[in-house]
C-alpha positions as CSV (number, residue, x, y, z in Angstrom):
1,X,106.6,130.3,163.4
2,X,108.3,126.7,164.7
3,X,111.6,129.0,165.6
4,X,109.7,131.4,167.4
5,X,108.0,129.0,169.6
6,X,111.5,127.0,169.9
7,X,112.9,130.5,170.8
8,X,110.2,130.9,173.4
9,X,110.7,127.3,174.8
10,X,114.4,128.0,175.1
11,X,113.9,131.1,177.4
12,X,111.3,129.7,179.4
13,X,113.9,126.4,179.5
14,X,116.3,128.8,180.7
15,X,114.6,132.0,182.4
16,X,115.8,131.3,186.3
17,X,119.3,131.4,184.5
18,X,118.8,134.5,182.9
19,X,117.2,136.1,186.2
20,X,119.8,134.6,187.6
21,X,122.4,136.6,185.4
22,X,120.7,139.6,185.6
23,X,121.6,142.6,188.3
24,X,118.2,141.9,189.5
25,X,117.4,140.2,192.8
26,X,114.9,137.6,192.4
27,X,112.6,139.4,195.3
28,X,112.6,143.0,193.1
29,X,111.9,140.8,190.5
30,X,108.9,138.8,192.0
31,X,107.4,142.4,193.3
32,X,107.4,143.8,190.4
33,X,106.3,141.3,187.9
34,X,103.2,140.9,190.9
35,X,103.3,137.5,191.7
36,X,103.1,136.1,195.1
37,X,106.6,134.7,196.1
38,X,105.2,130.9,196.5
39,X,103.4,131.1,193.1
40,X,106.7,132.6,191.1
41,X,108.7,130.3,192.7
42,X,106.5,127.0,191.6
43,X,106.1,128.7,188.2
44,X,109.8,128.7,188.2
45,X,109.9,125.2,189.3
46,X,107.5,123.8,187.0
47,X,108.2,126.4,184.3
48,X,104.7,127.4,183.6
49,X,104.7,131.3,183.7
50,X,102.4,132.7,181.3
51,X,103.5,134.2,178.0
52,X,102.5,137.7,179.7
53,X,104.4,136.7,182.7
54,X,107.4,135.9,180.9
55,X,107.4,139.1,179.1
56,X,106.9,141.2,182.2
57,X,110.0,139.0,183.4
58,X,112.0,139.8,180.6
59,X,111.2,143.5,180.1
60,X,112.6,143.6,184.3
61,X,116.0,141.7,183.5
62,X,116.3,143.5,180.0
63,X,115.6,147.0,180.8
64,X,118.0,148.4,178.3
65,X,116.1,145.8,175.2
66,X,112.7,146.8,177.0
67,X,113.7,150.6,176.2
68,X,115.0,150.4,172.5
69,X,111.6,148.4,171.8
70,X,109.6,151.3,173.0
71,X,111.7,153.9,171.5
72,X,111.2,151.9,168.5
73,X,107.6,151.5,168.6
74,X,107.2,155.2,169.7
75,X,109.3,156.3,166.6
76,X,106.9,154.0,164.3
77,X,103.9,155.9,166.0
78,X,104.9,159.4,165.0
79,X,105.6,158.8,162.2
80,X,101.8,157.1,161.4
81,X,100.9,160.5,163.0
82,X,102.9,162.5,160.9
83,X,101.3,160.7,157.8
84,X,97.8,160.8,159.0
85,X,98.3,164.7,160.0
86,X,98.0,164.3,163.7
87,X,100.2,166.9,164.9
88,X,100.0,170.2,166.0
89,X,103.3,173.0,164.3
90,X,105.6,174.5,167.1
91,X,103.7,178.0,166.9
92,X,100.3,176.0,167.7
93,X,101.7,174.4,170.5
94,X,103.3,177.7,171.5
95,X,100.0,179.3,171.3
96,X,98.4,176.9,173.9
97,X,101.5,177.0,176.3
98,X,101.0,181.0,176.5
99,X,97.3,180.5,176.9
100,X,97.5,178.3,179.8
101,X,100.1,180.2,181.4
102,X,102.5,177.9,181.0
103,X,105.1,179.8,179.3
């Protein structure tokens, strides 16, 4: 647990730096993370962005991270389907395509 929160101290310590490194502009991030401009920038002055701000910050200046860890999760969350039988076979889904039209 103590290298987590170091780990989280570190990137907060060092988050204008990596927002700084990013392809990002600092105003794309700030509008979409959906803070007013004067509060992010005093957060980022007196580094005290939430831990749900930070993440929204992170998953903006690591888009490519944000998307393996939601492929990942995804992945884990068909598979729980698969093994508590909530699926539906390709003919069933077939089925319900052609009664809707859809197909």
């Amino acid at each position: 647990m103590i290298q987590e929160i170091i780990a989280y101290k570190n990137i907060v310590d060092n988050i204008e730096n990596l927002m700084e490194k990013s392809p990002f502009k600092k105003n794309y991030i700030i509008e979409k993370v959906g803070i007013p401009s004067p509060t992010f920038y005093r957060k980022l002055k007196s580094q005290t962005f939430t831990t749900d701000e930070v993440l929204s910050i992170a998953k903006i200046i690591s888009p490519e991270e944000n998307y393996m860890l939601e492929l990942k999760a995804d992945i884990e969350q068909g598979k729980l389907d698969i093994k508590n039988g909530n699926f539906i076979t390709h003919e069933e889904m077939l089925a319900r395509l052609k009664s809707k039209n859809l197909i």
